[in-house]
matplotlib code that plots the C-alpha trace (Angstrom):
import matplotlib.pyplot as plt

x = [-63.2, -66.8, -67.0, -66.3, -69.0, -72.7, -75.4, -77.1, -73.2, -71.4, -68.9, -68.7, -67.3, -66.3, -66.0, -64.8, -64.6, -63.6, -67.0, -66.6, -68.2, -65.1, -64.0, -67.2, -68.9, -66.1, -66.7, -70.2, -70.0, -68.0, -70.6, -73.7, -71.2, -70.4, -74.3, -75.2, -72.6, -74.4, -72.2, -73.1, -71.4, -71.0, -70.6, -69.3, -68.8, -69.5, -73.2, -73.4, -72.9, -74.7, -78.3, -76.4, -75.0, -77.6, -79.4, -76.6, -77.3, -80.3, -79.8, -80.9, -77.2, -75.6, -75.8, -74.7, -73.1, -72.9, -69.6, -69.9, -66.6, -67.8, -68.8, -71.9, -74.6, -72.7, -70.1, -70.9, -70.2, -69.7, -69.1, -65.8, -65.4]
y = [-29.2, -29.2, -33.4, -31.8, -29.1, -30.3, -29.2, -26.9, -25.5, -26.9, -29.7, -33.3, -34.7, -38.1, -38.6, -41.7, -42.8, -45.9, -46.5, -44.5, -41.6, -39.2, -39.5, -39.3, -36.8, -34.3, -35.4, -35.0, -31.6, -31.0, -32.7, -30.2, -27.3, -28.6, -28.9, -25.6, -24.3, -26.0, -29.0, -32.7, -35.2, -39.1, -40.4, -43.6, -45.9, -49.0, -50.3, -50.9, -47.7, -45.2, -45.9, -44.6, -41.3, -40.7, -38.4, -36.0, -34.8, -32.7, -32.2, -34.1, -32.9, -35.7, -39.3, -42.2, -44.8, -47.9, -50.4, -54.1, -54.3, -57.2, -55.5, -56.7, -55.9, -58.1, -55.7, -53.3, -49.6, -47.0, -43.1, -42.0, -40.4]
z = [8.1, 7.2, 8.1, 11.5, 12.2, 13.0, 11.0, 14.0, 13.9, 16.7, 17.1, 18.0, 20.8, 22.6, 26.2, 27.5, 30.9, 33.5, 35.5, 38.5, 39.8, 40.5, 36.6, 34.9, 36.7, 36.0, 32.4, 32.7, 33.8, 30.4, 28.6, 30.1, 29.3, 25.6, 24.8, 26.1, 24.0, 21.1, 20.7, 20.2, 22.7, 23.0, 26.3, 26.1, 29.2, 30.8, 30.2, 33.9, 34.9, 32.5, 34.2, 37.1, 35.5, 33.1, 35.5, 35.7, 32.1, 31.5, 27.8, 24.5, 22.2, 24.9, 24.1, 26.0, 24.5, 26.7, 26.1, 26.9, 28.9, 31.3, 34.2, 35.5, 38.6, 40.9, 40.3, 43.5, 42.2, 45.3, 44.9, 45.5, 48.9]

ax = plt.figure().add_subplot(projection="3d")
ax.plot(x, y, z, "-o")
ax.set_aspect("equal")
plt.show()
């Protein structure tokens, strides 16, 4: 159990998410919530799109970790209506 608790006393957790706005901003939201509560969180998505969704996180206990899943800038990313 100890393997599973951070030094500063919170958990870690892994969110992973398809690039598009209306599933990771949801996430996101869980992420912000998560480190206020003094938990560390990976964000792992598409390297594309976390220079887009990196602004929605304001704190430093949420990392983003950027896959190489082939999507590329002529891939044309829109926000879900």
């Amino acid at each position: 159990m100890h393997d599973l608790v951070d030094e500063i006393g919170g958990s870690r957790f892994l969110l992973v998410t398809i690039p598009a706005f209306g599933h990771a901003l949801p996430l996101l939201g869980l992420a912000n919530r998560l480190a206020q509560r003094g938990h560390r969180v990976l964000f792992a998505t598409s390297s594309f799109f976390v220079p887009q969704i990196r602004s929605y996180c304001s704190s430093n206990l949420v990392r983003f970790v950027p896959l190489d899943d082939g999507v590329n800038s002529e891939v044309l990313l829109t926000r879900d209506r």
